[in-house]
C-alpha positions in Angstrom: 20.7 41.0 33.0 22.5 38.3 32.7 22.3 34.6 31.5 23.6 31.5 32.5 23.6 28.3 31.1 23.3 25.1 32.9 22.7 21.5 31.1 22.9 17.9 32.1 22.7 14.5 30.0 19.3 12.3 30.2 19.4 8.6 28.5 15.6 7.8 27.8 15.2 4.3 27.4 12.4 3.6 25.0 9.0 1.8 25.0 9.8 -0.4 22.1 12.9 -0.4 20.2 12.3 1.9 17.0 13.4 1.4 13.7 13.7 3.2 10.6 15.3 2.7 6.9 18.6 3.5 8.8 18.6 1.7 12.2 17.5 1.2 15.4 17.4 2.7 18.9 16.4 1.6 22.3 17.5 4.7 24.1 17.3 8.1 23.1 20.3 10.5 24.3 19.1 14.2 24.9 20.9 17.1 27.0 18.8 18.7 29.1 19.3 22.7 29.1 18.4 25.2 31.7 18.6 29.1 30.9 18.6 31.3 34.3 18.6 35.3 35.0 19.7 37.0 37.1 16.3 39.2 37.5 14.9 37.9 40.6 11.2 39.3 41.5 10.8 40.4 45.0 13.4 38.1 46.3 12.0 35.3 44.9 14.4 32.9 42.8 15.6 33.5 39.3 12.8 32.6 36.4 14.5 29.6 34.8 13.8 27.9 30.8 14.2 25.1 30.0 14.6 23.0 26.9 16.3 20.5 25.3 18.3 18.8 22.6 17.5 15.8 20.8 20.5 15.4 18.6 21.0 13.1 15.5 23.9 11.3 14.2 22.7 11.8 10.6 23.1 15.3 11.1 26.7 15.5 12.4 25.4 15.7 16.6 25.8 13.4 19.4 24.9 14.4 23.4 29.0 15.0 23.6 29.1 17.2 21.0 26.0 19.3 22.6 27.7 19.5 25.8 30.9 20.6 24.0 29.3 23.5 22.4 27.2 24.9 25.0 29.8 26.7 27.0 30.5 28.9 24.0 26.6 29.1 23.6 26.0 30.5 26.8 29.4 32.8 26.3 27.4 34.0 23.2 24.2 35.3 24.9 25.2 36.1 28.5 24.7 39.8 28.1 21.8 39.5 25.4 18.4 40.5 26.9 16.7 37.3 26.6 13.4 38.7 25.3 15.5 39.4 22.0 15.0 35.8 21.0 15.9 36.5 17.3 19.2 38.0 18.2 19.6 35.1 20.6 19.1 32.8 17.6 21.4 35.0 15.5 23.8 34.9 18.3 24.3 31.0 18.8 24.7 30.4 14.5 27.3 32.7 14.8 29.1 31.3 18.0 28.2 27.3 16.6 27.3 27.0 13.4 26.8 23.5 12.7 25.4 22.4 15.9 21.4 22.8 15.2 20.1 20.5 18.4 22.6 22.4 20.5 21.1 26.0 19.0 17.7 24.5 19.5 17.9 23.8 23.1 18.8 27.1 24.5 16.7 28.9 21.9 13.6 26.9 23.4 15.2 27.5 27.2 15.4 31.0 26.2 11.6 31.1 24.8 10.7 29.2 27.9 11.9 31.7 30.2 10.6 34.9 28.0 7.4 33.5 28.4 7.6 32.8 32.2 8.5 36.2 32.7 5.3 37.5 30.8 3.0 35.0 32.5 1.6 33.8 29.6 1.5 30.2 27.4 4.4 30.2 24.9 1.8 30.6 22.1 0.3 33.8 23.5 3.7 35.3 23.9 4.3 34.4 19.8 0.8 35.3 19.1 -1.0 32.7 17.9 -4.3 30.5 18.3 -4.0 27.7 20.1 -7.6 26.4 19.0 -5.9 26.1 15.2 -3.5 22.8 16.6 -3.5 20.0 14.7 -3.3 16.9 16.9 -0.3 14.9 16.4 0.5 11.9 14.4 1.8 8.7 16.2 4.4 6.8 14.4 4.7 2.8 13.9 8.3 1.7 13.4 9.8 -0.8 11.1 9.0 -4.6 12.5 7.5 -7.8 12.2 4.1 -8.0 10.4 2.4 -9.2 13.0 4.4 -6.7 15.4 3.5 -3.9 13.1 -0.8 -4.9 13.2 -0.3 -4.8 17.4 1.1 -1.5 17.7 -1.2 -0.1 15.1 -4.1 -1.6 17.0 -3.2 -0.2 20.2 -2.1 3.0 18.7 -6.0 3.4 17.4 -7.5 2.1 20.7 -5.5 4.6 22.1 -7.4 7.6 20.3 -4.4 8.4 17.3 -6.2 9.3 14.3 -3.5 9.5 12.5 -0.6 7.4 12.3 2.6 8.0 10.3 4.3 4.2 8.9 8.0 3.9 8.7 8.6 2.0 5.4 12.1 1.4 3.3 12.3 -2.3 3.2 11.6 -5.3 0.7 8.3 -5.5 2.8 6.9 -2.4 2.2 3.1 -3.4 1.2 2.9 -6.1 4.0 3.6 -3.4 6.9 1.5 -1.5 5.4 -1.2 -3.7 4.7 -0.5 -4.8 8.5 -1.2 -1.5 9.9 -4.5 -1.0 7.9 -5.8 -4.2 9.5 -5.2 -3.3 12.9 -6.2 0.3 12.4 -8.6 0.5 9.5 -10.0 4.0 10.4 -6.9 5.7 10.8 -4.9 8.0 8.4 -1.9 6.8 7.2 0.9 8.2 5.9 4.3 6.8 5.4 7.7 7.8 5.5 10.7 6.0 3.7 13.6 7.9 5.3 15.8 8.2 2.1 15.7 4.5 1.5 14.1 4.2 -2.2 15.3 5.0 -5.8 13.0 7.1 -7.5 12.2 4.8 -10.1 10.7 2.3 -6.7 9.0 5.3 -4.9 6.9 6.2 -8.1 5.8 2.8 -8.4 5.1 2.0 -4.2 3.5 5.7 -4.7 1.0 3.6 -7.0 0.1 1.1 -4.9 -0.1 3.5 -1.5 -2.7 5.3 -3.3 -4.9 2.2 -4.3 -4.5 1.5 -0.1 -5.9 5.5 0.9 -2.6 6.6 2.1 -2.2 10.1 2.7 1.0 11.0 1.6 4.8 9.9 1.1 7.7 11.5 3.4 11.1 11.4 1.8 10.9 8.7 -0.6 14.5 9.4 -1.9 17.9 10.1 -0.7 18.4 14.1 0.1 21.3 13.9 -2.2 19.1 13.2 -4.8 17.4 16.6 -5.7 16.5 15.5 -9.3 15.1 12.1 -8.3 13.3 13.8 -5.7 11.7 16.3 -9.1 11.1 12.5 -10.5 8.8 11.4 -7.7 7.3 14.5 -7.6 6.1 14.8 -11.1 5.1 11.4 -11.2 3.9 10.5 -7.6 -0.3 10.3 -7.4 0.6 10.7 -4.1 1.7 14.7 -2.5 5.4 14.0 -1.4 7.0 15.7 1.7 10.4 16.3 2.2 12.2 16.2 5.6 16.5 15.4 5.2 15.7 17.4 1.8 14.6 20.5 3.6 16.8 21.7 6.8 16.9 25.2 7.0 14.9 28.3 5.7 17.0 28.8 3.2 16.4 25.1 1.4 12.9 25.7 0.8 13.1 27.7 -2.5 15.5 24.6 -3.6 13.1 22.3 -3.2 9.7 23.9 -3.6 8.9 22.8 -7.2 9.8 19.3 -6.3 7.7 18.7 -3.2 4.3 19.5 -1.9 5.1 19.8 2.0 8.1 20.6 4.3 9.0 19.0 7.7 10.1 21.6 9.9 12.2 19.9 13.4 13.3 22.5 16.0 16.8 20.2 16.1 17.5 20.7 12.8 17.0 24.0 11.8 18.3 25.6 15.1 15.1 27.3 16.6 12.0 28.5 17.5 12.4 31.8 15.4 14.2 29.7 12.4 11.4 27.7 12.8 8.5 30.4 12.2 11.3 31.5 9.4 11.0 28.5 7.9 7.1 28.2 7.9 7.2 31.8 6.5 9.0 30.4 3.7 6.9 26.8 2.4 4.0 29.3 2.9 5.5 32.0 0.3 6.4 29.1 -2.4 3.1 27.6 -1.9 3.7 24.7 0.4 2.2 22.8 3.3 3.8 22.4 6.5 3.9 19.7 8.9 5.9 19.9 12.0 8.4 17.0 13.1 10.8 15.8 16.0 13.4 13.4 17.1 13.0 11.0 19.9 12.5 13.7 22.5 11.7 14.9 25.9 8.8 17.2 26.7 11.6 19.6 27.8 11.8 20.0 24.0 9.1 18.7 22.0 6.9 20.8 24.1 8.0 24.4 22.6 6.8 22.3 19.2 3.5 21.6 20.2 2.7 25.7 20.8 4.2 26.1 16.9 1.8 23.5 16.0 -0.8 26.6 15.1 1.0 27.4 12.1 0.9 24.1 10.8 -1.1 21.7 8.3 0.4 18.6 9.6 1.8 17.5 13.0 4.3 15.0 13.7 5.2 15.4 17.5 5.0 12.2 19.4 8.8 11.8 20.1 8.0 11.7 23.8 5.0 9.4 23.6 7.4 6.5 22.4 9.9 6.7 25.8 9.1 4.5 28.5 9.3 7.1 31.1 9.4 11.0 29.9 10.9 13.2 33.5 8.9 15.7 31.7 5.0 16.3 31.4 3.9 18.5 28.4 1.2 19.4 26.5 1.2 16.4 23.8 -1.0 14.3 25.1 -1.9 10.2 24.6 -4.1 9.9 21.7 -2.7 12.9 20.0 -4.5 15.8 21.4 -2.5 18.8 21.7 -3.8 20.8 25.3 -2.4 23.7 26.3 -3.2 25.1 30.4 -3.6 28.5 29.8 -2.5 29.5 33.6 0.9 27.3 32.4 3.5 30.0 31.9 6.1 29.2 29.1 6.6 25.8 27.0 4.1 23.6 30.0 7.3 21.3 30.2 6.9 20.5 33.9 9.4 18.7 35.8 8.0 15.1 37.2 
Protein backbone atom coordinates (compact mmCIF):
# COMPACT_ATOMS: atom_id res chain seq x y z
CA UNK A 1 0.00 0.00 0.00
CA UNK A 2 0.95 3.09 -0.72
CA UNK A 3 0.32 6.70 0.42
CA UNK A 4 0.16 9.88 -1.23
CA UNK A 5 -0.07 13.22 -0.14
CA UNK A 6 -2.04 15.90 -1.64
CA UNK A 7 -2.64 19.51 0.08
CA UNK A 8 -3.91 22.89 -1.00
CA UNK A 9 -4.02 26.39 0.81
CA UNK A 10 -7.54 27.75 2.29
CA UNK A 11 -7.74 31.62 3.63
CA UNK A 12 -10.80 31.67 6.02
CA UNK A 13 -11.96 34.99 6.51
CA UNK A 14 -13.40 35.40 9.91
CA UNK A 15 -16.71 36.45 11.49
CA UNK A 16 -15.35 39.12 13.59
CA UNK A 17 -11.83 40.17 13.73
CA UNK A 18 -10.23 38.25 16.84
CA UNK A 19 -7.95 39.50 19.21
CA UNK A 20 -5.78 38.33 21.81
CA UNK A 21 -2.84 39.72 24.30
CA UNK A 22 -0.68 39.47 21.04
CA UNK A 23 -2.75 40.59 17.96
CA UNK A 24 -5.29 40.40 15.67
CA UNK A 25 -6.57 38.31 12.76
CA UNK A 26 -9.24 38.62 10.25
CA UNK A 27 -8.40 35.67 8.20
CA UNK A 28 -7.17 32.43 9.31
CA UNK A 29 -4.57 30.67 6.88
CA UNK A 30 -4.77 26.71 7.05
CA UNK A 31 -3.52 23.93 4.45
CA UNK A 32 -5.80 21.64 3.68
CA UNK A 33 -4.33 17.90 3.59
CA UNK A 34 -5.59 14.94 1.74
CA UNK A 35 -4.04 11.33 2.47
CA UNK A 36 -4.96 8.64 -0.43
CA UNK A 37 -4.27 4.72 -0.86
CA UNK A 38 -3.81 2.99 -3.20
CA UNK A 39 -6.26 0.10 -1.84
CA UNK A 40 -9.28 0.53 -3.87
CA UNK A 41 -12.41 -1.81 -2.80
CA UNK A 42 -14.07 -3.44 -5.65
CA UNK A 43 -13.13 -0.97 -8.16
CA UNK A 44 -14.39 1.70 -6.27
CA UNK A 45 -12.00 4.87 -5.69
CA UNK A 46 -9.22 5.09 -3.29
CA UNK A 47 -10.52 5.85 0.68
CA UNK A 48 -9.13 9.27 1.08
CA UNK A 49 -8.33 11.40 4.89
CA UNK A 50 -8.37 14.37 5.30
CA UNK A 51 -7.22 16.95 7.75
CA UNK A 52 -5.70 19.93 8.24
CA UNK A 53 -3.14 22.47 9.60
CA UNK A 54 -3.87 25.45 11.42
CA UNK A 55 -0.42 26.88 11.86
CA UNK A 56 0.82 29.71 14.28
CA UNK A 57 3.37 32.22 14.03
CA UNK A 58 4.19 32.04 17.75
CA UNK A 59 5.20 28.75 17.20
CA UNK A 60 7.67 29.10 14.31
CA UNK A 61 4.73 28.01 11.31
CA UNK A 62 3.19 29.87 8.58
CA UNK A 63 0.79 28.00 5.53
CA UNK A 64 4.38 28.35 3.40
CA UNK A 65 6.21 26.68 5.67
CA UNK A 66 3.47 23.67 5.89
CA UNK A 67 3.44 23.33 2.30
CA UNK A 68 7.32 23.34 2.27
CA UNK A 69 7.48 20.44 4.52
CA UNK A 70 4.86 18.21 3.40
CA UNK A 71 6.59 16.75 0.42
CA UNK A 72 9.21 15.26 2.74
CA UNK A 73 6.14 14.25 5.03
CA UNK A 74 4.51 12.27 2.48
CA UNK A 75 8.22 10.81 1.41
CA UNK A 76 8.31 9.73 5.09
CA UNK A 77 5.14 7.52 5.20
CA UNK A 78 4.58 6.44 1.58
CA UNK A 79 5.31 2.82 2.32
CA UNK A 80 4.04 2.83 6.09
CA UNK A 81 0.72 0.96 6.45
CA UNK A 82 -1.38 3.66 7.47
CA UNK A 83 -3.19 1.77 10.26
CA UNK A 84 0.24 2.12 12.10
CA UNK A 85 -0.73 5.66 13.10
CA UNK A 86 1.93 5.73 15.93
CA UNK A 87 4.80 4.85 13.54
CA UNK A 88 3.19 7.37 11.26
CA UNK A 89 3.60 9.94 13.97
CA UNK A 90 7.01 8.68 14.79
CA UNK A 91 7.75 8.89 11.21
CA UNK A 92 6.94 12.60 10.33
CA UNK A 93 9.07 14.00 13.90
CA UNK A 94 11.75 12.28 12.39
CA UNK A 95 11.38 13.56 8.76
CA UNK A 96 10.24 17.43 10.23
CA UNK A 97 10.93 17.98 13.50
CA UNK A 98 9.77 21.41 14.27
CA UNK A 99 6.86 21.58 12.06
CA UNK A 100 3.90 20.43 14.66
CA UNK A 101 0.73 21.87 12.46
CA UNK A 102 2.34 20.30 9.44
CA UNK A 103 2.80 16.72 11.55
CA UNK A 104 -0.73 17.30 12.74
CA UNK A 105 -2.41 17.45 9.51
CA UNK A 106 -1.41 14.32 7.89
CA UNK A 107 -1.49 12.46 11.24
CA UNK A 108 -5.38 13.54 11.38
CA UNK A 109 -5.67 12.71 7.32
CA UNK A 110 -4.06 9.55 8.29
CA UNK A 111 -6.59 8.84 11.29
CA UNK A 112 -9.25 9.94 9.01
CA UNK A 113 -8.65 7.42 6.42
CA UNK A 114 -7.85 4.40 9.06
CA UNK A 115 -11.11 5.00 10.28
CA UNK A 116 -12.92 5.14 6.90
CA UNK A 117 -11.41 1.94 6.08
CA UNK A 118 -12.88 0.32 9.34
CA UNK A 119 -16.33 1.93 8.84
CA UNK A 120 -16.53 3.21 12.04
CA UNK A 121 -16.59 6.98 13.91
CA UNK A 122 -12.98 8.03 14.68
CA UNK A 123 -13.72 7.56 18.37
CA UNK A 124 -14.77 3.92 18.03
CA UNK A 125 -11.70 3.17 16.09
CA UNK A 126 -9.53 4.83 19.35
CA UNK A 127 -11.95 3.31 21.70
CA UNK A 128 -13.64 5.59 23.55
CA UNK A 129 -17.12 6.88 24.72
CA UNK A 130 -18.46 9.34 22.87
CA UNK A 131 -21.38 9.97 25.56
CA UNK A 132 -18.24 11.25 28.07
CA UNK A 133 -17.77 14.77 25.53
CA UNK A 134 -17.65 17.77 27.07
CA UNK A 135 -19.35 20.42 25.00
CA UNK A 136 -17.17 23.09 23.92
CA UNK A 137 -16.31 26.42 25.16
CA UNK A 138 -16.91 29.50 22.87
CA UNK A 139 -14.41 32.25 23.13
CA UNK A 140 -15.02 36.25 23.32
CA UNK A 141 -12.02 38.15 21.95
CA UNK A 142 -10.37 41.22 23.13
CA UNK A 143 -12.73 44.50 22.20
CA UNK A 144 -14.70 47.27 23.15
CA UNK A 145 -16.79 46.99 26.39
CA UNK A 146 -19.76 47.37 24.89
CA UNK A 147 -18.54 45.08 21.83
CA UNK A 148 -17.44 42.53 24.42
CA UNK A 149 -21.35 42.52 26.37
CA UNK A 150 -22.94 41.92 22.43
CA UNK A 151 -20.93 38.99 21.65
CA UNK A 152 -21.31 37.50 25.00
CA UNK A 153 -25.05 38.08 24.78
CA UNK A 154 -25.38 36.41 21.54
CA UNK A 155 -22.92 33.75 22.44
CA UNK A 156 -25.51 32.77 25.50
CA UNK A 157 -28.57 33.17 23.30
CA UNK A 158 -26.92 30.97 21.18
CA UNK A 159 -26.85 27.92 23.79
CA UNK A 160 -22.79 28.31 24.91
CA UNK A 161 -22.65 27.53 28.48
CA UNK A 162 -19.50 28.17 28.70
CA UNK A 163 -17.52 30.91 27.43
CA UNK A 164 -13.67 31.35 27.64
CA UNK A 165 -12.66 35.56 27.91
CA UNK A 166 -9.49 36.73 26.30
CA UNK A 167 -7.98 39.22 28.80
CA UNK A 168 -4.21 40.88 28.92
CA UNK A 169 -4.98 44.48 28.75
CA UNK A 170 -5.25 47.64 31.28
CA UNK A 171 -9.07 46.78 30.95
CA UNK A 172 -9.12 43.53 32.26
CA UNK A 173 -12.15 43.79 35.03
CA UNK A 174 -14.33 45.99 32.61
CA UNK A 175 -14.31 43.07 29.80
CA UNK A 176 -14.91 41.04 32.11
CA UNK A 177 -17.49 42.57 34.00
CA UNK A 178 -18.97 43.25 30.30
CA UNK A 179 -19.32 39.65 29.57
CA UNK A 180 -20.98 38.79 32.87
CA UNK A 181 -23.75 41.34 32.09
CA UNK A 182 -24.50 40.12 28.82
CA UNK A 183 -24.21 36.42 29.85
CA UNK A 184 -24.82 36.16 33.59
CA UNK A 185 -25.51 32.37 33.55
CA UNK A 186 -22.54 31.35 31.72
CA UNK A 187 -19.14 29.97 32.98
CA UNK A 188 -16.36 31.95 32.53
CA UNK A 189 -13.07 31.48 32.26
CA UNK A 190 -10.32 33.66 31.08
CA UNK A 191 -7.22 33.44 29.31
CA UNK A 192 -4.34 36.06 29.36
CA UNK A 193 -2.10 34.66 26.68
CA UNK A 194 1.27 35.32 28.38
CA UNK A 195 0.45 39.00 28.85
CA UNK A 196 0.76 39.52 32.81
CA UNK A 197 3.67 39.58 35.43
CA UNK A 198 3.08 37.28 38.08
CA UNK A 199 3.00 39.69 40.69
CA UNK A 200 -0.55 41.29 38.31
CA UNK A 201 -2.03 37.75 37.72
CA UNK A 202 -2.11 36.91 41.55
CA UNK A 203 -3.76 39.97 42.29
CA UNK A 204 -6.50 39.90 38.88
CA UNK A 205 -6.66 36.08 40.26
CA UNK A 206 -8.23 37.89 43.37
CA UNK A 207 -10.66 39.76 41.94
CA UNK A 208 -11.76 36.88 39.11
CA UNK A 209 -12.61 34.91 41.99
CA UNK A 210 -14.85 37.53 43.80
CA UNK A 211 -16.67 37.60 40.00
CA UNK A 212 -17.23 33.37 39.86
CA UNK A 213 -14.74 32.83 37.30
CA UNK A 214 -13.71 29.42 36.66
CA UNK A 215 -10.24 29.41 36.06
CA UNK A 216 -7.10 31.39 34.67
CA UNK A 217 -5.28 30.19 31.29
CA UNK A 218 -1.65 31.23 30.98
CA UNK A 219 -1.46 34.24 33.09
CA UNK A 220 2.35 34.55 32.50
CA UNK A 221 4.89 34.46 29.89
CA UNK A 222 6.02 30.57 29.03
CA UNK A 223 9.46 31.69 29.59
CA UNK A 224 8.64 32.31 33.00
CA UNK A 225 8.52 28.86 34.65
CA UNK A 226 9.15 30.29 38.20
CA UNK A 227 6.58 33.07 37.91
CA UNK A 228 4.26 30.63 36.58
CA UNK A 229 5.21 28.35 40.35
CA UNK A 230 4.27 32.16 41.85
CA UNK A 231 0.79 32.27 40.47
CA UNK A 232 0.26 28.94 41.14
CA UNK A 233 1.01 28.87 44.83
CA UNK A 234 -0.77 31.96 45.33
CA UNK A 235 -3.68 31.98 42.74
CA UNK A 236 -7.35 31.21 44.60
CA UNK A 237 -8.04 30.52 41.24
CA UNK A 238 -6.73 26.70 39.43
CA UNK A 239 -4.28 27.97 36.64
CA UNK A 240 -3.95 26.23 33.19
CA UNK A 241 -1.16 26.34 31.16
CA UNK A 242 -1.26 26.28 27.32
CA UNK A 243 2.37 28.05 25.59
CA UNK A 244 3.85 26.46 28.94
CA UNK A 245 2.93 22.96 27.97
CA UNK A 246 3.58 21.82 24.19
CA UNK A 247 4.53 18.44 24.13
CA UNK A 248 4.31 15.20 26.28
CA UNK A 249 7.34 15.58 27.48
CA UNK A 250 6.68 19.31 29.24
CA UNK A 251 4.19 18.11 31.45
CA UNK A 252 6.42 16.74 34.32
CA UNK A 253 8.10 20.36 33.99
CA UNK A 254 5.31 22.04 34.76
CA UNK A 255 3.01 19.73 36.82
CA UNK A 256 3.69 21.25 40.29
CA UNK A 257 3.11 24.66 38.99
CA UNK A 258 -0.26 24.32 37.25
CA UNK A 259 -3.51 22.50 37.76
CA UNK A 260 -4.56 21.86 34.05
CA UNK A 261 -2.91 21.32 30.57
CA UNK A 262 -4.12 22.58 27.11
CA UNK A 263 -3.50 19.95 24.72
CA UNK A 264 -3.79 21.49 20.63
CA UNK A 265 -3.36 18.88 17.88
CA UNK A 266 -1.14 21.79 16.01
CA UNK A 267 1.15 22.04 18.62
CA UNK A 268 2.08 18.82 19.82
CA UNK A 269 2.11 17.09 16.34
CA UNK A 270 -0.82 14.54 16.63
CA UNK A 271 -3.61 12.52 17.39
CA UNK A 272 -1.40 9.81 19.12
CA UNK A 273 1.00 12.65 20.82
CA UNK A 274 -2.11 13.95 21.74
CA UNK A 275 -3.56 10.72 23.80
CA UNK A 276 0.37 10.80 24.86
CA UNK A 277 0.01 13.82 26.31
CA UNK A 278 -3.35 13.27 28.12
CA UNK A 279 -1.70 9.98 29.42
CA UNK A 280 0.73 12.24 30.96
CA UNK A 281 -1.40 15.35 32.99
CA UNK A 282 -3.38 12.32 34.05
CA UNK A 283 -0.18 10.45 35.69
CA UNK A 284 1.01 13.81 37.51
CA UNK A 285 -2.39 14.44 38.67
CA UNK A 286 -3.70 17.04 36.22
CA UNK A 287 -6.84 18.05 34.37
CA UNK A 288 -7.07 18.32 30.87
CA UNK A 289 -8.78 20.61 28.61
CA UNK A 290 -8.48 20.31 24.87
CA UNK A 291 -7.63 23.50 22.66
CA UNK A 292 -7.24 24.74 18.92
CA UNK A 293 -6.29 27.47 16.63
CA UNK A 294 -8.51 29.22 14.32
CA UNK A 295 -9.43 26.13 12.37
CA UNK A 296 -11.32 24.26 9.78
CA UNK A 297 -13.51 21.28 10.57
CA UNK A 298 -11.03 19.38 8.35
CA UNK A 299 -9.01 19.66 11.57
CA UNK A 300 -10.76 20.65 14.60
CA UNK A 301 -12.98 17.81 13.89
CA UNK A 302 -10.46 14.83 14.75
CA UNK A 303 -10.38 17.06 18.20
CA UNK A 304 -13.90 16.84 18.96
CA UNK A 305 -13.71 12.65 18.96
CA UNK A 306 -10.54 13.23 21.70
CA UNK A 307 -12.82 15.36 23.55
CA UNK A 308 -13.78 11.91 25.63
CA UNK A 309 -10.68 12.06 27.48
CA UNK A 310 -11.00 15.37 28.54
CA UNK A 311 -12.18 17.66 31.58
CA UNK A 312 -12.37 20.75 29.60
CA UNK A 313 -13.02 21.55 25.99
CA UNK A 314 -12.00 24.45 24.05
CA UNK A 315 -12.79 23.61 20.32
CA UNK A 316 -14.73 26.37 18.68
CA UNK A 317 -11.97 27.50 16.22
CA UNK A 318 -14.40 26.80 13.36
CA UNK A 319 -17.40 28.39 14.88
CA UNK A 320 -15.59 31.96 14.69
CA UNK A 321 -15.01 31.74 10.49
CA UNK A 322 -17.55 33.29 8.51
CA UNK A 323 -17.90 30.41 6.23
CA UNK A 324 -16.20 26.87 7.30
CA UNK A 325 -15.96 24.58 3.49
CA UNK A 326 -16.20 21.92 6.11
CA UNK A 327 -19.22 20.50 8.28
CA UNK A 328 -18.11 18.67 11.54
CA UNK A 329 -19.31 17.53 14.56
CA UNK A 330 -18.83 20.82 16.75
CA UNK A 331 -21.90 22.18 16.66
CA UNK A 332 -23.51 25.94 17.44
CA UNK A 333 -24.17 26.26 20.97
CA UNK A 334 -21.32 23.93 21.91
CA UNK A 335 -22.71 20.56 21.66
CA UNK A 336 -20.32 17.98 20.51
CA UNK A 337 -22.54 15.23 18.02
CA UNK A 338 -21.10 12.57 16.55
CA UNK A 339 -23.27 10.46 13.38
CA UNK A 340 -22.46 7.12 14.25
CA UNK A 341 -22.97 5.86 10.46
CA UNK A 342 -20.15 8.90 9.76
CA UNK A 343 -16.98 6.95 9.06
CA UNK A 344 -13.73 8.73 10.20
CA UNK A 345 -13.29 12.48 11.65
CA UNK A 346 -17.32 13.54 10.16
CA UNK A 347 -15.32 16.39 8.36
CA UNK A 348 -17.60 16.60 5.35
CA UNK A 349 -16.86 18.56 2.34
CA UNK A 350 -19.61 21.46 1.74
Amino acid sequence: MTLQVEFERVDLPLADTFTISRGSQDVAENVVVRVRDDAADDGDDAVVGVGAAAPSRHYGETAATVEAVLSDLEAAIADVDPFQTRRIEAECERAVHDNPAARAAVSIAVHDLVAKRLGVPLYRSLGLDPSTAPDTSFTIGLDSVDRVREKAAAAADAGYGTLKVKVGTDRDRAVVDAVREGAPDATLRVDANEAWTPKEAVRKAEWLADAGVEFVEQPVPATDPEGLRYVYERSPLPIAVDESCVVPSDVPQIADRADIVTCKLMKCGGVQAARDLFAAARANGLETMLGCMVESNAAISAGAHLAPLCDHVDLDGSLLLADDPYDGPVREGGAIAFADDQPGTGAVER
